[in-house]
N, CA, C and O atoms as CSV, one atom per row, in Angstrom:
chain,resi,resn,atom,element,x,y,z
A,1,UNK,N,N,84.869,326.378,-172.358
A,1,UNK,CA,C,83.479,325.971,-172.350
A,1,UNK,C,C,83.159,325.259,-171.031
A,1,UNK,O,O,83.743,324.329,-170.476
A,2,UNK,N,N,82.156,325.900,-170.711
A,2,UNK,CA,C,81.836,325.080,-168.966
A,2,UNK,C,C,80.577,323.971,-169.485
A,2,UNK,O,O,79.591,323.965,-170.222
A,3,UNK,N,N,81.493,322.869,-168.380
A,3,UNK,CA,C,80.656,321.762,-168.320
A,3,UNK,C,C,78.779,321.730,-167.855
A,3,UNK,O,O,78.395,322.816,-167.421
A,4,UNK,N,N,78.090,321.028,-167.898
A,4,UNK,CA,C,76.950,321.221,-167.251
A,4,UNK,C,C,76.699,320.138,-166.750
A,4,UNK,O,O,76.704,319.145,-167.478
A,5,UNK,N,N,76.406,320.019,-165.343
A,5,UNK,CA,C,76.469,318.713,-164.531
A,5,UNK,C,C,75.089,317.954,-164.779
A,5,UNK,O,O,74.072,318.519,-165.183
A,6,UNK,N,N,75.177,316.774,-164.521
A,6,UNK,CA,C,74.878,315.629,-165.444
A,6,UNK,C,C,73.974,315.141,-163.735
A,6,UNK,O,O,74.643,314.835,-162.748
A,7,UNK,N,N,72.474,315.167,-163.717
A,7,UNK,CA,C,71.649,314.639,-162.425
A,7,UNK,C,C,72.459,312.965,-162.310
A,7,UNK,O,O,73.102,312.446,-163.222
A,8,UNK,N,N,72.179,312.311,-160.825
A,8,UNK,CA,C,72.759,311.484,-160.829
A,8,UNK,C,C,71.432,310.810,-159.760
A,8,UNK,O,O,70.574,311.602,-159.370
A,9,UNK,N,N,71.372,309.762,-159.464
A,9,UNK,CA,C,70.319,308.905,-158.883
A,9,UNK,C,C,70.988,308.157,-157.922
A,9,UNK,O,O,71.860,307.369,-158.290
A,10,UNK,N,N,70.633,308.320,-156.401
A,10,UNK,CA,C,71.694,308.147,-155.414
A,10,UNK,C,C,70.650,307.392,-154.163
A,10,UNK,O,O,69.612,307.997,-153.899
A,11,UNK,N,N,70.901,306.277,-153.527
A,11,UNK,CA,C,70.547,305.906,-152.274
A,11,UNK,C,C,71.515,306.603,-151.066
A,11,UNK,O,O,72.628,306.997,-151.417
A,12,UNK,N,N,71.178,306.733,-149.891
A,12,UNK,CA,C,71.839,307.680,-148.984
A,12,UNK,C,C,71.482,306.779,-148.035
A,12,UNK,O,O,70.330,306.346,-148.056
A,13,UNK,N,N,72.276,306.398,-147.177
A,13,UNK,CA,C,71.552,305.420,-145.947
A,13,UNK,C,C,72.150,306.927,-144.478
A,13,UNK,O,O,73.102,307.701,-144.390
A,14,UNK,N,N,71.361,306.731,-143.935
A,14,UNK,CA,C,71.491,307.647,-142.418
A,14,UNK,C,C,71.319,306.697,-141.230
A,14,UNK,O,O,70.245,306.130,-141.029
A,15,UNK,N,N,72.334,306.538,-140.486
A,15,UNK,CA,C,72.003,305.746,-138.930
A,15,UNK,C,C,72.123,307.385,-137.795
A,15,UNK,O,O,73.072,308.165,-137.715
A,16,UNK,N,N,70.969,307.422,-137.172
A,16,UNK,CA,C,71.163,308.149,-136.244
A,16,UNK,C,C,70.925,307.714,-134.679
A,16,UNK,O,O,69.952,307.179,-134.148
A,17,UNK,N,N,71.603,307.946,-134.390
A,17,UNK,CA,C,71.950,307.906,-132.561
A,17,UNK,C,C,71.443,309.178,-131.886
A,17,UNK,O,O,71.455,310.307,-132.376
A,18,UNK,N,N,71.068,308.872,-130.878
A,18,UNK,CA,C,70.840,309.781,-130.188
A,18,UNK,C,C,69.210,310.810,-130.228
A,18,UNK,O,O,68.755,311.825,-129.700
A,19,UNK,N,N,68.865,309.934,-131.046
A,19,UNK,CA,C,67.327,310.507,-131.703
A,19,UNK,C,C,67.023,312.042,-131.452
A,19,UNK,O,O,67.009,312.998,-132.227
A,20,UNK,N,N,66.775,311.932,-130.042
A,20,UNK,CA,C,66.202,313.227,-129.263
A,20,UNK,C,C,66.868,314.617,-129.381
A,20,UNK,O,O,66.361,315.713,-129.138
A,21,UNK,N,N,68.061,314.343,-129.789
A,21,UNK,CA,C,69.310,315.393,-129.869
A,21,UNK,C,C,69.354,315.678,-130.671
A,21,UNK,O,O,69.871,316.796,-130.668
A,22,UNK,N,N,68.995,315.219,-132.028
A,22,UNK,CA,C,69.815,315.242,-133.235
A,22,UNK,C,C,68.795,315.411,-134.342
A,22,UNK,O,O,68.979,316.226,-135.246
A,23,UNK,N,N,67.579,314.542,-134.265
A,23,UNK,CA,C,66.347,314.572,-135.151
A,23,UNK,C,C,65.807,316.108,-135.846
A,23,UNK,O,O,65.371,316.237,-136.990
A,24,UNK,N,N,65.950,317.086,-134.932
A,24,UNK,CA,C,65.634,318.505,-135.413
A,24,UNK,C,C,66.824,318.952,-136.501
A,24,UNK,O,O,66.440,319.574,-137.492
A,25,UNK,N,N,68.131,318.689,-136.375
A,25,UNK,CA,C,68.886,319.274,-137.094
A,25,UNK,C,C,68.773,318.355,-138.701
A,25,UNK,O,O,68.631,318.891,-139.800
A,26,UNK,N,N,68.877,316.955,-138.451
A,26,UNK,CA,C,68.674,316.095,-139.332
A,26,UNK,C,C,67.484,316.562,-140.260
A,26,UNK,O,O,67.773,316.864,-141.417
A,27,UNK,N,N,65.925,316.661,-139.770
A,27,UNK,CA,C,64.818,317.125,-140.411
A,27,UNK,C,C,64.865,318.496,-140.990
A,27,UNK,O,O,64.213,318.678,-142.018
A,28,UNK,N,N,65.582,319.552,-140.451
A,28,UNK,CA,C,66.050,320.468,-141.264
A,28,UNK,C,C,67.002,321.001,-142.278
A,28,UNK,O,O,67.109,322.069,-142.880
A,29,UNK,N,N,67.685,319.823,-142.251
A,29,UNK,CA,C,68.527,319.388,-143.226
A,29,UNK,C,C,67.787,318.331,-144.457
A,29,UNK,O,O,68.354,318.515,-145.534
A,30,UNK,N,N,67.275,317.851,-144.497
A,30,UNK,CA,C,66.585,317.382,-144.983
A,30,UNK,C,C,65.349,318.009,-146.391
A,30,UNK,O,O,65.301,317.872,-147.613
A,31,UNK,N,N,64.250,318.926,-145.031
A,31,UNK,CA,C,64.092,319.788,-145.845
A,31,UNK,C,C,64.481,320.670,-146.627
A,31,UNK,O,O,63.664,321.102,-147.440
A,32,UNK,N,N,66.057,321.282,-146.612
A,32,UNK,CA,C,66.695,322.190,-147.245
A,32,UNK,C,C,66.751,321.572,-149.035
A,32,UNK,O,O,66.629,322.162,-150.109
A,33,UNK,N,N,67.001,320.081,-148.659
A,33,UNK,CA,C,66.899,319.425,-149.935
A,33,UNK,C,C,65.838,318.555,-150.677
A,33,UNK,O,O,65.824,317.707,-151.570
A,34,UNK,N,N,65.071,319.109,-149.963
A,34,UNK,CA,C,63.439,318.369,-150.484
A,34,UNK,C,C,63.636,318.515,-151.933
A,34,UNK,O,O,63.151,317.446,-152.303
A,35,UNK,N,N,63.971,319.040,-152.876
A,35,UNK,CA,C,63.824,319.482,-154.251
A,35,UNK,C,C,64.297,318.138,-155.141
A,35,UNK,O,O,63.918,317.695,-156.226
A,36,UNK,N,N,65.397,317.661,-154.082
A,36,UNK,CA,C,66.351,316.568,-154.693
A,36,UNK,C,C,66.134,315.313,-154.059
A,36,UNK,O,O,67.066,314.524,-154.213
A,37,UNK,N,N,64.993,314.829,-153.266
A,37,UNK,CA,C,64.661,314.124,-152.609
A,37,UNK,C,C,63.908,313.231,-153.019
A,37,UNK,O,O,62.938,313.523,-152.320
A,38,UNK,N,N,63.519,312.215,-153.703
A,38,UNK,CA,C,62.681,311.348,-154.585
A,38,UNK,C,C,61.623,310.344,-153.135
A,38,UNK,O,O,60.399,310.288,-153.015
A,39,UNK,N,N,62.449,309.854,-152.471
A,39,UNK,CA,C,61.466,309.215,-151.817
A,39,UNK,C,C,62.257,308.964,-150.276
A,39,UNK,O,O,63.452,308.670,-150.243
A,40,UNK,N,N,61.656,309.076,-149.362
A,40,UNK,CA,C,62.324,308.568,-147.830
A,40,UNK,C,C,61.883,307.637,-147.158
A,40,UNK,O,O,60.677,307.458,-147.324
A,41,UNK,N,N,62.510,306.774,-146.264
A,41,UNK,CA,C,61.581,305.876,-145.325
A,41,UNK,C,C,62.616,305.598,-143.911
A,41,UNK,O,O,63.810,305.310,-143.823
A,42,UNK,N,N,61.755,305.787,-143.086
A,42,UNK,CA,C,62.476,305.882,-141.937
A,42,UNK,C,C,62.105,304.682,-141.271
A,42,UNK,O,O,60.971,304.246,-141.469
A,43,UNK,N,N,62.809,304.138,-140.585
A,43,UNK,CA,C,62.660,303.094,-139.463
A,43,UNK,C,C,63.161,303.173,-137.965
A,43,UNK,O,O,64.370,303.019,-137.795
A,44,UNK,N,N,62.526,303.350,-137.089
A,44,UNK,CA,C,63.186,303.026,-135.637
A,44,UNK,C,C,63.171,301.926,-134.809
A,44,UNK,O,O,62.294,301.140,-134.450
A,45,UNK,N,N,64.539,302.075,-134.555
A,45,UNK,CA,C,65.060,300.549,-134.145
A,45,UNK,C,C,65.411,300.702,-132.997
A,45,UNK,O,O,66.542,300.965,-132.587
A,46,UNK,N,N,64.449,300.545,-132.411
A,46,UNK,CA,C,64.383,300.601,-131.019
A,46,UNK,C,C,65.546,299.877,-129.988
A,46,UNK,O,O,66.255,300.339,-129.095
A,47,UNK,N,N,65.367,298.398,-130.612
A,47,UNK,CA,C,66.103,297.532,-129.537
A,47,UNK,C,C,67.476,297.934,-129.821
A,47,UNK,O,O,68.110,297.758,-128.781
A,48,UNK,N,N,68.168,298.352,-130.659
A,48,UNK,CA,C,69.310,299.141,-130.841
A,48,UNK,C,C,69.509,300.608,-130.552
A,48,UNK,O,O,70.606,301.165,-130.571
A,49,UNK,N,N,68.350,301.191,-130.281
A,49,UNK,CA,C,68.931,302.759,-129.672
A,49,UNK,C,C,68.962,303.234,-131.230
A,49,UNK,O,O,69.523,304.328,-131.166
A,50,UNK,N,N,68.734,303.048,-132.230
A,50,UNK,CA,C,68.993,304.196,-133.077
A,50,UNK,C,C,67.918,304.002,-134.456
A,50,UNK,O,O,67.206,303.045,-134.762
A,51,UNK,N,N,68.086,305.050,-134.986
A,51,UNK,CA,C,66.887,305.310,-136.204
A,51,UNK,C,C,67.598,305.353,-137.624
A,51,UNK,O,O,68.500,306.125,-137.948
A,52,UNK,N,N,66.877,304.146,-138.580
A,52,UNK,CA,C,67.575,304.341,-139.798
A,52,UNK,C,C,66.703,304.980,-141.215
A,52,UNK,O,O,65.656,304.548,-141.696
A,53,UNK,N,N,67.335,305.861,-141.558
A,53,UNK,CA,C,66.680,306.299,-142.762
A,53,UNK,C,C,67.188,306.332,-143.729
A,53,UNK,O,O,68.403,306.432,-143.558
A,54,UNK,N,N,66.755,306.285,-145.301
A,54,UNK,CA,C,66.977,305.388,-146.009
A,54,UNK,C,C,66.236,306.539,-147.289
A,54,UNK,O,O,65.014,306.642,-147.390
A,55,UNK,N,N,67.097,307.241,-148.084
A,55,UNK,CA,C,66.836,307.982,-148.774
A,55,UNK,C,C,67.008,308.099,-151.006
A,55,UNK,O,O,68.080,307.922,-151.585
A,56,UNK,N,N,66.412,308.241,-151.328
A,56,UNK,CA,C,66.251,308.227,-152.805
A,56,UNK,C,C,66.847,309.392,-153.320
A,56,UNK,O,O,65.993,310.277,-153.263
A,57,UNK,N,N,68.079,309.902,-153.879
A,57,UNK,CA,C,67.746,311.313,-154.336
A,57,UNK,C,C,68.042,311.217,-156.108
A,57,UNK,O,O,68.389,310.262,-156.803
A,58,UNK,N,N,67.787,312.399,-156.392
A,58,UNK,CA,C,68.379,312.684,-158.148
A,58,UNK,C,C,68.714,314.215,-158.107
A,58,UNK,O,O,68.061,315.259,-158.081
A,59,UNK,N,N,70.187,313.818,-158.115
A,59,UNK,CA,C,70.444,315.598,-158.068
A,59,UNK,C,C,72.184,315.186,-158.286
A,59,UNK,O,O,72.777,314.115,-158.160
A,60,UNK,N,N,72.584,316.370,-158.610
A,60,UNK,CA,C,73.837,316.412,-159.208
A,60,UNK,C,C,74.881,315.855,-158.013
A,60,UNK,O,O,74.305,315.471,-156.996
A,61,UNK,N,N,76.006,315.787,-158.014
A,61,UNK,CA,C,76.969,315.117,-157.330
A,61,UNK,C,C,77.048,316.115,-156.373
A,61,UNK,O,O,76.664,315.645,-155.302
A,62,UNK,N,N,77.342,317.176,-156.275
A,62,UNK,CA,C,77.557,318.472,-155.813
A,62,UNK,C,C,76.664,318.173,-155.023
A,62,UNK,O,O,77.033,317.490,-154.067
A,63,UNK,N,N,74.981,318.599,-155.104
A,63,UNK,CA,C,74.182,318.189,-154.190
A,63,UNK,C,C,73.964,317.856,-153.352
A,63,UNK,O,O,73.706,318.528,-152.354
A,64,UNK,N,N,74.000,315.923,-153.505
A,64,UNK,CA,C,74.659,315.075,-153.264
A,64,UNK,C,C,75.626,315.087,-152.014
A,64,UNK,O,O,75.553,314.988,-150.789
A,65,UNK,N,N,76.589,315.264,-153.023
A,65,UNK,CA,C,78.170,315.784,-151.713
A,65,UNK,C,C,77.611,316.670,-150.504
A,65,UNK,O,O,77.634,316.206,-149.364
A,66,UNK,N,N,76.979,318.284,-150.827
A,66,UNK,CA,C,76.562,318.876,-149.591
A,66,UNK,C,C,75.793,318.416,-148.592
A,66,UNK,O,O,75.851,318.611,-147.378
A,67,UNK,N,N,74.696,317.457,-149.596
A,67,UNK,CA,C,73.768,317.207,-148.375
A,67,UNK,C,C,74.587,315.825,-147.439
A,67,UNK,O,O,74.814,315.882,-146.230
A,68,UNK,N,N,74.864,314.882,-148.154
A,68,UNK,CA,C,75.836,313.834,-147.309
A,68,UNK,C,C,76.765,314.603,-145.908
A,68,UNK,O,O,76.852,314.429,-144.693
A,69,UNK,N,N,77.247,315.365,-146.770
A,69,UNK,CA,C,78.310,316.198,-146.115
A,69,UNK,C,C,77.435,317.121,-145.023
A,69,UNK,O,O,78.028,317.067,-143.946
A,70,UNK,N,N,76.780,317.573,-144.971
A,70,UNK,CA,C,75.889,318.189,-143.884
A,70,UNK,C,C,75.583,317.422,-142.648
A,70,UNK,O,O,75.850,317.525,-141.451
A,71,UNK,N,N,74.758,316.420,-143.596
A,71,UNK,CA,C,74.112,315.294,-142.340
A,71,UNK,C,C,75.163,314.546,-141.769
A,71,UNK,O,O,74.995,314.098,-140.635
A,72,UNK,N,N,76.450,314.294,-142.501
A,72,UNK,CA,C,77.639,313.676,-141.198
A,72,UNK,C,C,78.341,314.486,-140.764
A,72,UNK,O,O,79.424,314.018,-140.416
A,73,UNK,N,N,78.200,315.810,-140.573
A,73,UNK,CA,C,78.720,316.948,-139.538
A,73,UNK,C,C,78.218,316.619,-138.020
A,73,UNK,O,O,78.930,316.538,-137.019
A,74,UNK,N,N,76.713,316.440,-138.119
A,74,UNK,CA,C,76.031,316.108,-136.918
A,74,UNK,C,C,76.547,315.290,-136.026
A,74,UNK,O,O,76.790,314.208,-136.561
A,75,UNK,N,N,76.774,315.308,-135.117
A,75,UNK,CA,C,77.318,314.071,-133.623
A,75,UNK,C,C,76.322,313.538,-133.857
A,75,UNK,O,O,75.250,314.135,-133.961
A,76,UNK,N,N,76.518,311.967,-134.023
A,76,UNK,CA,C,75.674,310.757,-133.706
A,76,UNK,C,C,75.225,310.498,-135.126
A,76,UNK,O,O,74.854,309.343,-135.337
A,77,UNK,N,N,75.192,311.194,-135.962
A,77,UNK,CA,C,74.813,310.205,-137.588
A,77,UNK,C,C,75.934,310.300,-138.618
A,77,UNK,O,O,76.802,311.116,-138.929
A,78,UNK,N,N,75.394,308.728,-139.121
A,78,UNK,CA,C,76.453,308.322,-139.781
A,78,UNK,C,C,75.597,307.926,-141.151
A,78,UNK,O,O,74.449,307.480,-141.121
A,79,UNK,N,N,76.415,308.187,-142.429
A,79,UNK,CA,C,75.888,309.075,-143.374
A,79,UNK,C,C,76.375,307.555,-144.740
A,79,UNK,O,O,77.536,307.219,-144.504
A,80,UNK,N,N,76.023,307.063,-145.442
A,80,UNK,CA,C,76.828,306.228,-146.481
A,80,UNK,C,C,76.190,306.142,-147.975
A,80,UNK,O,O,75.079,305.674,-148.225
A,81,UNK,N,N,76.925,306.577,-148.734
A,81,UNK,CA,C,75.822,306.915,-150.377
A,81,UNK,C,C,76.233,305.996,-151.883
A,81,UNK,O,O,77.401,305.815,-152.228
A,82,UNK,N,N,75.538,305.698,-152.334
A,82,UNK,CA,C,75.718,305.395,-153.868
A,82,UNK,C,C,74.927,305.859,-154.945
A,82,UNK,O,O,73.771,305.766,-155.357
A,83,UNK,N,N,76.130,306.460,-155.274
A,83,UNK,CA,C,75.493,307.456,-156.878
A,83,UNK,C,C,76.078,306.430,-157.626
A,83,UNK,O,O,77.089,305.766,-157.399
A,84,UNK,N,N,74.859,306.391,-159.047
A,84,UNK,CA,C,75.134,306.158,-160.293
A,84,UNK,C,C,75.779,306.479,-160.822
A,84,UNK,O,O,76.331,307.539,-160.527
A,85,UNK,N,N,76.126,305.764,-161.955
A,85,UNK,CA,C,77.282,306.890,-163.282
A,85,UNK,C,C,76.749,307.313,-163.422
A,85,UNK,O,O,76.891,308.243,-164.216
């Protein structure tokens, strides 16, 4: 009998470096998972050189895992998450 995965409710923090380089791949990544995306807010932090965004999702672990896992493939962002039980 196969399991059926269980949605999970997750903050995602993103630091990106390098803005100019990197922002297109990030935003298209992003959109790929709009479905699972509850709410975003971005901040740029200028006096530090880098941009933090700050993400809501509800979507299965799997999800989750790919999209994390996508966005820290990228040179220059760094990716950190907490899912619920």
């Amino acid at each position: 009998m196969r399991k059926t995965m269980r949605n999970r409710i997750a903050v995602i923090g993103i630091l990106v470096q390098n803005r100019e380089l990197t922002s297109e791949k990030v935003n298209h990544i992003l959109s790929e998972y709009a479905n699972i995306i509850v709410g975003r807010m971005g901040v740029p932090y200028k006096e530090r050189n880098v941009s933090i965004i700050s993400l809501i999702v509800d979507g299965t672990t799997d999800d989750i895992g790919a999209l994390t896992g996508k966005l820290g493939s990228i040179e220059g962002v760094k990716v950190k998450s907490a899912i619920t039980i």
